[in-house]
VOROZA-365329 format. One record per residue (C-alpha): residue in one letter; x, y, z; chain. Coordinates in nm, 3 decimals. Example, Ala and Ser with C-alpha at 12.3 -4.5 7.8 and 13.67 -1.06 7.14 Angstrom:
2
node residuo a; east 1.230; north -0.450; up 0.780; cadena A
node residuo s; east 1.367; north -0.106; up 0.714; cadena A
end
This chain:
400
node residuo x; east 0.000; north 0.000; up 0.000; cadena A
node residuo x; east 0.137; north 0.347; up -0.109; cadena A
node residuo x; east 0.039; north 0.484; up 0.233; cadena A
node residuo x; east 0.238; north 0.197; up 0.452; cadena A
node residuo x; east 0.552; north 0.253; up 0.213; cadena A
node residuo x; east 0.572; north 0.626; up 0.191; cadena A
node residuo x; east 0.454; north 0.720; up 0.559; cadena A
node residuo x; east 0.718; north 0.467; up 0.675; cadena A
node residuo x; east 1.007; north 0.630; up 0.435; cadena A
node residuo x; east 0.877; north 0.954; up 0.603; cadena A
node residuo x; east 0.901; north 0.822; up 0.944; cadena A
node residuo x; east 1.268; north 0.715; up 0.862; cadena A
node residuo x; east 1.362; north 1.079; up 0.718; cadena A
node residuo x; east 1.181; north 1.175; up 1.054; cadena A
node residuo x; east 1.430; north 0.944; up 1.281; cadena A
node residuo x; east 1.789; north 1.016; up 1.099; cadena A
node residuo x; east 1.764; north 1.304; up 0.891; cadena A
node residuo x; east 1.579; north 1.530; up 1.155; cadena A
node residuo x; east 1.627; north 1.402; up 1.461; cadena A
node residuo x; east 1.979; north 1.378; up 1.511; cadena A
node residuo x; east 1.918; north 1.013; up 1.653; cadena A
node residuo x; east 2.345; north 0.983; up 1.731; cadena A
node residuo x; east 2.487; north 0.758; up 2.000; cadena A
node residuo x; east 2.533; north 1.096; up 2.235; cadena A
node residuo x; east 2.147; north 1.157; up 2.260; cadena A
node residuo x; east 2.075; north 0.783; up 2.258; cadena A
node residuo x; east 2.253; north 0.773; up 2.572; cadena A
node residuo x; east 2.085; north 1.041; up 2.730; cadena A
node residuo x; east 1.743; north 0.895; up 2.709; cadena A
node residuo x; east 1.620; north 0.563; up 2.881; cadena A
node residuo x; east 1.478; north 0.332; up 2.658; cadena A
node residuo x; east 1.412; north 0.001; up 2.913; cadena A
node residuo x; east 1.103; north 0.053; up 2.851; cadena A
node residuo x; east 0.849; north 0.158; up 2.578; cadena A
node residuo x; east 0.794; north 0.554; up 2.604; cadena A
node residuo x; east 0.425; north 0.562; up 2.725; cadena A
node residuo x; east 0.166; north 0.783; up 2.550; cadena A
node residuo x; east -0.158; north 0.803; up 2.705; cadena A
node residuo x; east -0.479; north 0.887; up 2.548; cadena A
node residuo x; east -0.810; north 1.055; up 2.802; cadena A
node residuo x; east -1.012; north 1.083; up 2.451; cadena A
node residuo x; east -1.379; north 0.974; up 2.407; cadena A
node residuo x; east -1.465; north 0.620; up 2.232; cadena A
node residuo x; east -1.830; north 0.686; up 2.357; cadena A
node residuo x; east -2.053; north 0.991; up 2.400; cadena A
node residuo x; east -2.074; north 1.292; up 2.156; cadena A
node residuo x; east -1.740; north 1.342; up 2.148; cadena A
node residuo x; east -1.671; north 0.991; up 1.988; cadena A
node residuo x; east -1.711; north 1.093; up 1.607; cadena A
node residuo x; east -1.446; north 1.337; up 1.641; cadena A
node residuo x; east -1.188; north 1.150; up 1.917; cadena A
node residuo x; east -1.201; north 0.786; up 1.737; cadena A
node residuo x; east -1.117; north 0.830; up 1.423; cadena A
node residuo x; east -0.796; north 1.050; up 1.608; cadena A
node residuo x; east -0.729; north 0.770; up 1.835; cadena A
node residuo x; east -0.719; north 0.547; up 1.544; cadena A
node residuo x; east -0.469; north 0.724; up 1.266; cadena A
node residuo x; east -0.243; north 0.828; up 1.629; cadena A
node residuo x; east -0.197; north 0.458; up 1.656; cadena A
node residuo x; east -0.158; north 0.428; up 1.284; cadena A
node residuo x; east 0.168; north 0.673; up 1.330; cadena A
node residuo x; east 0.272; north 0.505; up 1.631; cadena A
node residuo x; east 0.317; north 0.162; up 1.485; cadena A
node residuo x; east 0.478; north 0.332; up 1.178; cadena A
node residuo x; east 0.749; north 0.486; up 1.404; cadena A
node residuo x; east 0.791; north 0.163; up 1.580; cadena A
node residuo x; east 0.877; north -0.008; up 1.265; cadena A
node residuo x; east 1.097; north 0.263; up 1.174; cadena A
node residuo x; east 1.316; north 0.256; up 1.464; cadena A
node residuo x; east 1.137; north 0.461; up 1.711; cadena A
node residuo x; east 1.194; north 0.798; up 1.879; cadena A
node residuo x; east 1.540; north 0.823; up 2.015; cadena A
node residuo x; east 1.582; north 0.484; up 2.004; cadena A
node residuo x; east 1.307; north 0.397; up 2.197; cadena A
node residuo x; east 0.999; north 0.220; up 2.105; cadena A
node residuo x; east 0.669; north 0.361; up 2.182; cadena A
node residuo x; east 0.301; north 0.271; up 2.321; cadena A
node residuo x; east -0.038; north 0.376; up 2.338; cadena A
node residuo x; east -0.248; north 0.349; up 2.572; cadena A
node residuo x; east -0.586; north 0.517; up 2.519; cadena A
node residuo x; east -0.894; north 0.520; up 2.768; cadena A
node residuo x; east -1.256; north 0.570; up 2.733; cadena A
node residuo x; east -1.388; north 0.869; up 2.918; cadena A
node residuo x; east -1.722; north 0.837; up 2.762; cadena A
node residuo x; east -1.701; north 1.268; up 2.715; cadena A
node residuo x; east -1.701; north 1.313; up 3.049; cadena A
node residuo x; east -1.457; north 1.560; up 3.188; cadena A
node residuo x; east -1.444; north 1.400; up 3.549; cadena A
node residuo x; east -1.367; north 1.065; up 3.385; cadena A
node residuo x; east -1.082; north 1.273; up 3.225; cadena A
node residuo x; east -0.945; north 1.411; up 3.462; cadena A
node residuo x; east -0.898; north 1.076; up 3.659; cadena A
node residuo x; east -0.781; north 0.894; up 3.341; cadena A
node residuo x; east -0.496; north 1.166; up 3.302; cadena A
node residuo x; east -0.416; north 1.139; up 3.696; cadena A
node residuo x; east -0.360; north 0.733; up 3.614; cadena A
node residuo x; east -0.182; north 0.763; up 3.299; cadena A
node residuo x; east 0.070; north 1.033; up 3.414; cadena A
node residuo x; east 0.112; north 0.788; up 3.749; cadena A
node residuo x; east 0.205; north 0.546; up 3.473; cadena A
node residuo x; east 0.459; north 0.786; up 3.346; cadena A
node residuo x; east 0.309; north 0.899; up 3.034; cadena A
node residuo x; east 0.564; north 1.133; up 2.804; cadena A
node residuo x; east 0.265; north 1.258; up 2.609; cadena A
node residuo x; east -0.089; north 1.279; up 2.719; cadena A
node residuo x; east -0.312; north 1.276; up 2.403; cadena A
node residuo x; east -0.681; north 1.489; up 2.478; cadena A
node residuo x; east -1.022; north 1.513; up 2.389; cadena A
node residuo x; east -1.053; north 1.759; up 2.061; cadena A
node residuo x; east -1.247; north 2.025; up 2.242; cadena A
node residuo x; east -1.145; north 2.268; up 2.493; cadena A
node residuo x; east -1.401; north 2.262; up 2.692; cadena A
node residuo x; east -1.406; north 1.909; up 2.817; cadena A
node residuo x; east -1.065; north 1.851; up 2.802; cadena A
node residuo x; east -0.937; north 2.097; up 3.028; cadena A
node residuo x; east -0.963; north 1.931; up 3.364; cadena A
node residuo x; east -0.756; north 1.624; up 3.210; cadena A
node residuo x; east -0.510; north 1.896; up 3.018; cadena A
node residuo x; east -0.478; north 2.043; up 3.370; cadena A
node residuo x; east -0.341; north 1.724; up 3.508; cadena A
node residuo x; east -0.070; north 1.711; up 3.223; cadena A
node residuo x; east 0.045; north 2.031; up 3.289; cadena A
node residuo x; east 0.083; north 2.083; up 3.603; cadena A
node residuo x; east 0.269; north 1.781; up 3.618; cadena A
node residuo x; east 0.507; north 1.909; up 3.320; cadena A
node residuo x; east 0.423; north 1.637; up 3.081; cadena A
node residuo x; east 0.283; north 1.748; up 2.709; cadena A
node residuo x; east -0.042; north 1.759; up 2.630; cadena A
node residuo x; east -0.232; north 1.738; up 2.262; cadena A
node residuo x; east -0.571; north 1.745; up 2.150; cadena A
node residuo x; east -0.602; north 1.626; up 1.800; cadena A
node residuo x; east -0.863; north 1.864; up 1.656; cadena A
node residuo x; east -0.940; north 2.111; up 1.918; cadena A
node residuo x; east -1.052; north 2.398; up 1.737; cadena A
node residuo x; east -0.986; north 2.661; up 2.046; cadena A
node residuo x; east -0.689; north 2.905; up 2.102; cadena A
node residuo x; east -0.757; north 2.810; up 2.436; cadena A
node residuo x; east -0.563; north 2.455; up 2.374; cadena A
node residuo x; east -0.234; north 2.654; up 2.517; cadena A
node residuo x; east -0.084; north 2.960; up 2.710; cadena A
node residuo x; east -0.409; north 3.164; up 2.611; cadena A
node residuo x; east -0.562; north 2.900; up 2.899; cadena A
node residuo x; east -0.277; north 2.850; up 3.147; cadena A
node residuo x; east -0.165; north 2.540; up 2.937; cadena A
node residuo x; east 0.198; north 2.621; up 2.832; cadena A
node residuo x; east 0.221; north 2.223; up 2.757; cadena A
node residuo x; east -0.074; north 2.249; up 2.577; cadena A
node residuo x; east -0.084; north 2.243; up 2.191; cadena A
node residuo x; east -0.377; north 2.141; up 1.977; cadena A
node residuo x; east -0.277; north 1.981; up 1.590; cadena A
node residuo x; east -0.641; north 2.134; up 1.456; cadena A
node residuo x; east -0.695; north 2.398; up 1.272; cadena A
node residuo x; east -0.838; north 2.683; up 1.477; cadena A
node residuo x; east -1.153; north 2.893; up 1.512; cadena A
node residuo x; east -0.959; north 3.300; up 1.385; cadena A
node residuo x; east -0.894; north 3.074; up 1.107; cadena A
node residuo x; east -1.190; north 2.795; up 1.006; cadena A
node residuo x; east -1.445; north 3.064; up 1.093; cadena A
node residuo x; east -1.262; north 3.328; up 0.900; cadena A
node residuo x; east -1.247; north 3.083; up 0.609; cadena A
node residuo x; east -1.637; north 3.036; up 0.670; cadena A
node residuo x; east -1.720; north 3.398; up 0.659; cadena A
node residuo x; east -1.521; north 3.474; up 0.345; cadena A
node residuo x; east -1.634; north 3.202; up 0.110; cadena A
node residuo x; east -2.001; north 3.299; up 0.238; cadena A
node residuo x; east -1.915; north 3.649; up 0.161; cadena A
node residuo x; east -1.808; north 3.519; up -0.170; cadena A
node residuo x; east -2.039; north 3.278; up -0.281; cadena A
node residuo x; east -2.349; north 3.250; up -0.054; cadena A
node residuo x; east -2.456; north 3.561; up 0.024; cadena A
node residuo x; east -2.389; north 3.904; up 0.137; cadena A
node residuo x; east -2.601; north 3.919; up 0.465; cadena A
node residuo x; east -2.628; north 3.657; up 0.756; cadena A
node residuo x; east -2.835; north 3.513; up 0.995; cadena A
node residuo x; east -2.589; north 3.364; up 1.293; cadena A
node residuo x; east -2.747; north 3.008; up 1.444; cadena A
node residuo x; east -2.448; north 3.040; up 1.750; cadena A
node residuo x; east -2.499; north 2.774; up 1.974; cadena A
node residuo x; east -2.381; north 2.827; up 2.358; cadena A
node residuo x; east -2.330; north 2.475; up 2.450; cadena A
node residuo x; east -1.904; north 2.506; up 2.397; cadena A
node residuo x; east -1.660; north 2.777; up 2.371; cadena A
node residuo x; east -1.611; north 2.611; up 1.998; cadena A
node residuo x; east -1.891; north 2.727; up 1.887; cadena A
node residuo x; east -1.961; north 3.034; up 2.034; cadena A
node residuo x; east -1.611; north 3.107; up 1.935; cadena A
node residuo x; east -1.679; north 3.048; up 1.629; cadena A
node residuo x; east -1.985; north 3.269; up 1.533; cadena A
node residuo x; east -1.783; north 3.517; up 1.724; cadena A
node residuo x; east -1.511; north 3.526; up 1.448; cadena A
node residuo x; east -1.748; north 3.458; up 1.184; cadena A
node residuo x; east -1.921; north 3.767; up 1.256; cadena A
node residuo x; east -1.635; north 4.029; up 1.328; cadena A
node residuo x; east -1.472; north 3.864; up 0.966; cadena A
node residuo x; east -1.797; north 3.896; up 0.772; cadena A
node residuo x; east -1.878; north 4.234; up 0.865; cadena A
node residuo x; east -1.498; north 4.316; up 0.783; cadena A
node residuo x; east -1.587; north 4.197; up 0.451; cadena A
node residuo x; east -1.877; north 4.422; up 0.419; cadena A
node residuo x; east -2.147; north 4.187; up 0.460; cadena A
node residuo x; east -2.429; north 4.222; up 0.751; cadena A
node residuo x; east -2.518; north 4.022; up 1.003; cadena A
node residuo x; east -2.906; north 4.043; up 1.021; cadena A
node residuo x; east -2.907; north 3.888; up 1.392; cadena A
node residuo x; east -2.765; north 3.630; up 1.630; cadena A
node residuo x; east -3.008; north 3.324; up 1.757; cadena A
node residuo x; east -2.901; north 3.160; up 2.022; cadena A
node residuo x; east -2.957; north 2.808; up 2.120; cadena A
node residuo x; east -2.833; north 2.529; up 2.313; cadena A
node residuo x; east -2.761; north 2.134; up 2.388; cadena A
node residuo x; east -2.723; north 1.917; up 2.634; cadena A
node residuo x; east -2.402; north 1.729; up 2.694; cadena A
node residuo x; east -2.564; north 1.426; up 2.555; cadena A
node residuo x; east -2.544; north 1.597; up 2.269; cadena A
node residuo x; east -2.968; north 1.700; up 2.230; cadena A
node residuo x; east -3.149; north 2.067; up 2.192; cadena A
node residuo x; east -3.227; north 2.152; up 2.531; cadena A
node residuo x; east -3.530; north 2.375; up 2.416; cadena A
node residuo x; east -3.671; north 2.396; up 2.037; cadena A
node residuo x; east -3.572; north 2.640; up 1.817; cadena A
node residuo x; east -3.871; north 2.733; up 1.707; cadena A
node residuo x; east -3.911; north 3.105; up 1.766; cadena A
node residuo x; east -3.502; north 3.136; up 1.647; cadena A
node residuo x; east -3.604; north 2.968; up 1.291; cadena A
node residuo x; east -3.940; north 3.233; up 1.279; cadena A
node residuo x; east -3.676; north 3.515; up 1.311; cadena A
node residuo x; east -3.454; north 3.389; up 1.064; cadena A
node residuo x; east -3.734; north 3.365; up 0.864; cadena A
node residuo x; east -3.818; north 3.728; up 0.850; cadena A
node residuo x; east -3.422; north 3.793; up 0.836; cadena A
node residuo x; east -3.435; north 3.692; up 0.504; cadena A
node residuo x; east -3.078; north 3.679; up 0.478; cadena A
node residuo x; east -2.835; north 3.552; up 0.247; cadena A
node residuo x; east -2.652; north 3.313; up 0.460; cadena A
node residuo x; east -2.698; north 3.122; up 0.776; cadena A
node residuo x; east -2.382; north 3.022; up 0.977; cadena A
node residuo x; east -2.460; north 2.747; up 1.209; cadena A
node residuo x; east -2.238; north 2.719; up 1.459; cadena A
node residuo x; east -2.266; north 2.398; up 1.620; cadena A
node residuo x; east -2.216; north 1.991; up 1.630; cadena A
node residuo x; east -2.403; north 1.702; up 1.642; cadena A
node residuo x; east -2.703; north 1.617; up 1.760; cadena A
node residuo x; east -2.836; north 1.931; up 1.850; cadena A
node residuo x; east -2.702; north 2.113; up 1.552; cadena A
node residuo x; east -2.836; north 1.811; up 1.371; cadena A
node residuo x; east -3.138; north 1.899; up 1.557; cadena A
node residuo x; east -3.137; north 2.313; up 1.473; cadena A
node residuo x; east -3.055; north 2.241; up 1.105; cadena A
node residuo x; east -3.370; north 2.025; up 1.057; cadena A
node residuo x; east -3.580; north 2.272; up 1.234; cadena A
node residuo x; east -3.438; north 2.569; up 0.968; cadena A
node residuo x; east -3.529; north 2.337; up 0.668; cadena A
node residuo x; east -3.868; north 2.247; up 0.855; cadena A
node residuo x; east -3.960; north 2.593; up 0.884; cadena A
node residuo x; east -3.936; north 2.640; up 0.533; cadena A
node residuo x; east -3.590; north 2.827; up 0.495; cadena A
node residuo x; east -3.366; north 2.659; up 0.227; cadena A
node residuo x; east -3.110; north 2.948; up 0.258; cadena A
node residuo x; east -2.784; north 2.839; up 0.186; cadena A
node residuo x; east -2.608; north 2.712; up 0.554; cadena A
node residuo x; east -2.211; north 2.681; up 0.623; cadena A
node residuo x; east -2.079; north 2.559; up 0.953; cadena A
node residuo x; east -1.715; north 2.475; up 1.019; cadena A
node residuo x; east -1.549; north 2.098; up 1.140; cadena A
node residuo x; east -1.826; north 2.045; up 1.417; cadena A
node residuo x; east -2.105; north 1.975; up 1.098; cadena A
node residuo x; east -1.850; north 1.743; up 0.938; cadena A
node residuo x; east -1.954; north 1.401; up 0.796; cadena A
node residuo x; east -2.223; north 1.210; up 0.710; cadena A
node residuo x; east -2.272; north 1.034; up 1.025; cadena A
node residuo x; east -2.591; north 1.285; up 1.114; cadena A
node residuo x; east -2.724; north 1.320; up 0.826; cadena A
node residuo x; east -3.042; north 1.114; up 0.934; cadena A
node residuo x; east -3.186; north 1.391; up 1.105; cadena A
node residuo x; east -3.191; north 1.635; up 0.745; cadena A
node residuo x; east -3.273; north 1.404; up 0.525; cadena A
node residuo x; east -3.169; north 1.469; up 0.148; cadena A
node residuo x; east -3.020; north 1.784; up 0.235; cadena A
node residuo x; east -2.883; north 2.055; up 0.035; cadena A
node residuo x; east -2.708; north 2.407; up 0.029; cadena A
node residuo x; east -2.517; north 2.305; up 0.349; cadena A
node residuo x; east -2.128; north 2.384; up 0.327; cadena A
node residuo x; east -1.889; north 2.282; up 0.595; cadena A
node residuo x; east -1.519; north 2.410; up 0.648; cadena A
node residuo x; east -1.351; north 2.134; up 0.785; cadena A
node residuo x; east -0.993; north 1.914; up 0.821; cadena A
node residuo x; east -0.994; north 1.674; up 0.463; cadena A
node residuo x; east -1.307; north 1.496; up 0.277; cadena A
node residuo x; east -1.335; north 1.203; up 0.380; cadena A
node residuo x; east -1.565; north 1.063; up 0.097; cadena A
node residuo x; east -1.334; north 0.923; up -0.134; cadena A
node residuo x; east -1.259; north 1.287; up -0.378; cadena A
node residuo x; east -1.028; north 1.449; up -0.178; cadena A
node residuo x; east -0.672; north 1.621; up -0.355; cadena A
node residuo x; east -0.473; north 1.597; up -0.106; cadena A
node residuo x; east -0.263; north 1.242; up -0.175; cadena A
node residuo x; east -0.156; north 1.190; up 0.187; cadena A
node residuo x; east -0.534; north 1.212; up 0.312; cadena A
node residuo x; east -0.621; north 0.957; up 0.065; cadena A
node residuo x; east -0.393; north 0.716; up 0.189; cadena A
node residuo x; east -0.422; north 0.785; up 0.538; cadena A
node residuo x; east -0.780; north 0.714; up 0.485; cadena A
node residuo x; east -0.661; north 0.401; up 0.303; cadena A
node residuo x; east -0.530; north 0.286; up 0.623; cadena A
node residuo x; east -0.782; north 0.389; up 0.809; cadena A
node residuo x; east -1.044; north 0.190; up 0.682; cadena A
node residuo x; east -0.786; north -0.103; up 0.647; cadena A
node residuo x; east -0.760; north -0.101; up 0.988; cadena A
node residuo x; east -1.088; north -0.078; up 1.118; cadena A
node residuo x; east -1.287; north -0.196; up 0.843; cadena A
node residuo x; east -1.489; north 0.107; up 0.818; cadena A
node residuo x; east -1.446; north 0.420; up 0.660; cadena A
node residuo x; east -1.380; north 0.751; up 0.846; cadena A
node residuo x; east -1.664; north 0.967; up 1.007; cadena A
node residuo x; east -1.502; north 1.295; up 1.002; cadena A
node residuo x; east -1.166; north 1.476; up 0.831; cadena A
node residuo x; east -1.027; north 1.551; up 1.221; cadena A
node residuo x; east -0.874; north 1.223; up 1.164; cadena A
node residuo x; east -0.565; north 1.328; up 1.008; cadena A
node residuo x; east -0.484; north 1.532; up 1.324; cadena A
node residuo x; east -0.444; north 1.206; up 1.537; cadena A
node residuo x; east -0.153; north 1.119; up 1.293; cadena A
node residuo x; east -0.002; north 1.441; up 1.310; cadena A
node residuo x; east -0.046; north 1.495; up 1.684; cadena A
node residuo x; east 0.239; north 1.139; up 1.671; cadena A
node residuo x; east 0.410; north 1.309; up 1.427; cadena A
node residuo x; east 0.478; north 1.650; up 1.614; cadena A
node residuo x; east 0.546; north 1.426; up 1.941; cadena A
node residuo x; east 0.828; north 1.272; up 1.755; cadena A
node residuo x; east 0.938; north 1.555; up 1.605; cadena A
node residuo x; east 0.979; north 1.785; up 1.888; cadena A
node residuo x; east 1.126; north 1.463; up 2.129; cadena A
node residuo x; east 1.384; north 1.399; up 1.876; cadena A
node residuo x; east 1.483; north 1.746; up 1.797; cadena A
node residuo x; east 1.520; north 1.780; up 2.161; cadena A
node residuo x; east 1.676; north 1.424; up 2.235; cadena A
node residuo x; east 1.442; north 1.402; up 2.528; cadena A
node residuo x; east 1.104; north 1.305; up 2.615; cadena A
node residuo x; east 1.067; north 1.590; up 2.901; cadena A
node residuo x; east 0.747; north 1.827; up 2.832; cadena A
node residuo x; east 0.937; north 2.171; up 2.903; cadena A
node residuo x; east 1.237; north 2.087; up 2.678; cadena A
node residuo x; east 0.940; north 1.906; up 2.378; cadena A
node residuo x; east 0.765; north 2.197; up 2.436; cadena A
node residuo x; east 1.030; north 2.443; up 2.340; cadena A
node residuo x; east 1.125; north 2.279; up 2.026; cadena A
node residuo x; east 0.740; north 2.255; up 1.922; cadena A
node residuo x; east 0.736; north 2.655; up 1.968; cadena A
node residuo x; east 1.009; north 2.670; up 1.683; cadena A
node residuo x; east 0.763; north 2.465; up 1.425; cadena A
node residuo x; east 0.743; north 2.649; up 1.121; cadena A
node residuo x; east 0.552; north 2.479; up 0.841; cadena A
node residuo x; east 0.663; north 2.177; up 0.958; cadena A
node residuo x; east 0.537; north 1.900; up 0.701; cadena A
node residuo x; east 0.286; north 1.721; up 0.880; cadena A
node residuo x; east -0.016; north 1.528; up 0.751; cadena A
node residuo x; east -0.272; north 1.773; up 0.871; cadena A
node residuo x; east -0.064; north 2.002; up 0.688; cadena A
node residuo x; east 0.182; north 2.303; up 0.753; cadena A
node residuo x; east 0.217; north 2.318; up 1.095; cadena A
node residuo x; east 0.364; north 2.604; up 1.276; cadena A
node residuo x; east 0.357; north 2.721; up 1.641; cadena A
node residuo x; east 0.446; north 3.018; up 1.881; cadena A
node residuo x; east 0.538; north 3.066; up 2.238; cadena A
node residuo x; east 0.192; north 3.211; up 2.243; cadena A
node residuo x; east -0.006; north 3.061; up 1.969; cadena A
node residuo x; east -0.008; north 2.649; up 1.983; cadena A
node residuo x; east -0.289; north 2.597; up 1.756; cadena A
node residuo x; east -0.295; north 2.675; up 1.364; cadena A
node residuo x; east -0.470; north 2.975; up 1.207; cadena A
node residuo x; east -0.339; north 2.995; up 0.890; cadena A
node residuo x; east -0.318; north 2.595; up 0.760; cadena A
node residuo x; east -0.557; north 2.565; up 0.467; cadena A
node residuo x; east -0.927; north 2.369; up 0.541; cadena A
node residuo x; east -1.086; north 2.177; up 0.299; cadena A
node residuo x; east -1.472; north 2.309; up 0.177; cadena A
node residuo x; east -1.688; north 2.049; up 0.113; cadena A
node residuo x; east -2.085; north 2.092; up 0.011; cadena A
node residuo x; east -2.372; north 1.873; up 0.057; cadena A
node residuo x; east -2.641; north 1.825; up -0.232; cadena A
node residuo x; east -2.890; north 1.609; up -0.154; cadena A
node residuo x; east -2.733; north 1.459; up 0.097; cadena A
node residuo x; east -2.431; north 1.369; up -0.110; cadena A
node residuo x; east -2.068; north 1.565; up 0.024; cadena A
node residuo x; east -1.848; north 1.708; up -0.284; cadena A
node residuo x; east -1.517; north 1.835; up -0.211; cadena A
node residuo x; east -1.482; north 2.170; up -0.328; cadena A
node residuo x; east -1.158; north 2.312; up -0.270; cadena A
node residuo x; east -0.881; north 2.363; up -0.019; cadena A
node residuo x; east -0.844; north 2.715; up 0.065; cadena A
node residuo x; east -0.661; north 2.888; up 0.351; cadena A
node residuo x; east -0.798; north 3.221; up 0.527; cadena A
node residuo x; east -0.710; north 3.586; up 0.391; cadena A
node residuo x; east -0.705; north 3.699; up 0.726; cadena A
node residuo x; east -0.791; north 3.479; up 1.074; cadena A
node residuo x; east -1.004; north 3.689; up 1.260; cadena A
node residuo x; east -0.955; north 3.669; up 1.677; cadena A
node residuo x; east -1.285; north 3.826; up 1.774; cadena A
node residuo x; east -1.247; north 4.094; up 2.077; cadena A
node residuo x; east -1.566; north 3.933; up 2.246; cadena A
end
């Protein structure tokens, strides 16, 4: 498979050519035993569409290291456990996995509900990444200065959002902002300050909002009815499944068939029971993952993906679990140690490093990406089309 060959080739580049794997630094770190990664993500609950297929391709990368020598020198292992979305659970996993003497503690991909387990890995100086969080809060922003997040984030999905709306959907907006996570509120946040940069008004603002099982907790009834007499151009629902499921079939319900965009929290087809047949819906998200996307590294990942599990990916946010390996072993071997403060310092120097999620670049300030192009993606009757790849103009950090 062209993935297996070419990722492991990579993997090798990663160990000699970058890395400066030489005896000196082989000496300096301990490989008795396998270098423990642990992984608080969720397998169940709402959270499990976006953390599984993560989990999965991180595991991918890990065994593709392994055979390629390792970090260092030293082998690694994962160890990932459920915490059903549940940030208590989290935070006890983390406790138990750091006891263990995890080098890298892998997170749930939103800020939110990962922070209590984050918490854990930082204050006990061990690194901490989320996948896909989408929040500049995944770092210093949020007292995390171990924390670093291989998504793409909200100045710069939401920017992309508002200026191919701007472009091609419409001129005015009606916001759907949903106050369930700082993702999402985030999100509309940015969306509007970058769409009325643009020119473009925002008619109004309906709020909603969801339980953590992932449900409306109240209809939006009376927020559709005002949307209705917004008559905008363009509604940006900012939200995730099942209550955005939930708000989107109550806008075409009502009767509006106004074009809607949403970012990576409306990505895949796994909710697309509750909108049946649906069309003008654009998402911003991480990679298609329905067989057309251009980017030949996605397609193979997802080639070894679905070899692996047998089933095909729910969401693009599954490349990040790859990367979120790949940045590990990047910053470990460039610092010829496995401590969090010294990983952490190399990560800070990234600069369009070549990941699979894409060009990855941090700051001693900024450890999530703004600038890393998203893929857009449309849905016509209830079939996804990749559209293009296309990185923001300007990422927009909202002042609310």
């Amino acid at each position: 498979m062209k993935f297996t060959k070419r990722l492991a080739i990579g993997f090798v580049v990663l160990a000699l050519a970058l890395t400066g794997c030489s005896s000196s630094s082989e000496k300096a770190v301990d490989c008795t035993e396998p270098i423990l990664i642990g992984a608080a993500m969720a397998q169940t609950g709402f959270m499990s569409p976006f953390d599984g297929p993560a989990l999965t391709t991180a595991q991918i990368a890990v065994d593709k290291i392994n055979a390629a020598g390792g970090v260092n020198g030293c082998q690694l292992v994962l160890e990932a456990v459920d915490t059903e979305t549940n940030p208590d659970k989290g935070q006890q996993i983390a406790t138990d996995l750091i006891a263990k003497g995890a080098k890298l503690l892998l997170v749930t991909c939103d800020a939110d509900i990962n922070l209590k387990s984050s918490q854990v890995a930082n204050d006990a100086g061990v690194l901490v990444i989320a996948p896909c969080v989408g929040s500049t809060a995944m770092g210093p922003d949020n007292g995390l200065d171990l924390g670093y997040s291989l998504g793409s984030a909200v100045p710069g999905e939401a920017a992309i959002m508002a200026e191919y709306a701007y472009e091609k959907l419409g001129q005015t907006a009606t916001l759907f902002k949903d106050m369930s996570i700082a993702y999402t509120t985030s999100q509309c946040d940015a969306f509007e300050a970058r769409f009325k940069e643009l020119g473009g008004t925002v008619k109004s603002v309906q709020q909603f909002s969801q339980t953590q099982a992932g449900a409306l907790d109240k209809p939006v009834k009376a927020q559709v009815a005002n949307a209705k007499k917004d008559a905008a151009g363009v509604i940006a629902l900012c939200s995730y499944p099942g209550g955005g499921a939930e708000a989107l079939a109550a806008i075409r319900a009502g009767g509006l068939n106004t074009p809607v965009i949403s970012g990576f929290g409306l990505d895949g087809a796994f909710w697309l029971g509750a909108v049946p047949n649906l069309s003008n819906f654009t998402t911003v998200t991480y990679a298609s993952v329905f067989g057309d996307d251009s980017n030949p590294k996605v397609v193979e990942l997802l080639a070894a993906f679905k070899e692996k599990t047998g089933q095909d990916a729910a969401t693009g946010g599954l490349i990040t679990g790859a990367s979120a390996i790949e940045a590990f072993a990047l910053a470990a071997t460039r610092a010829s140690s496995f401590d969090g403060k010294a990983m952490a310092a190399e990560m800070n120097k990234f600069a369009n490093e070549d990941l699979t999620a894409g060009p990855t670049s941090f700051t001693d300030t900024l450890h999530v990406n703004v600038s890393r192009p998203m893929a857009v993606i449309t849905v016509t009757n209830g079939k996804h089309a990749f559209v293009e790849y296309r990185a923001a103009v300007k990422p927009t950090f909202p002042t609310k």
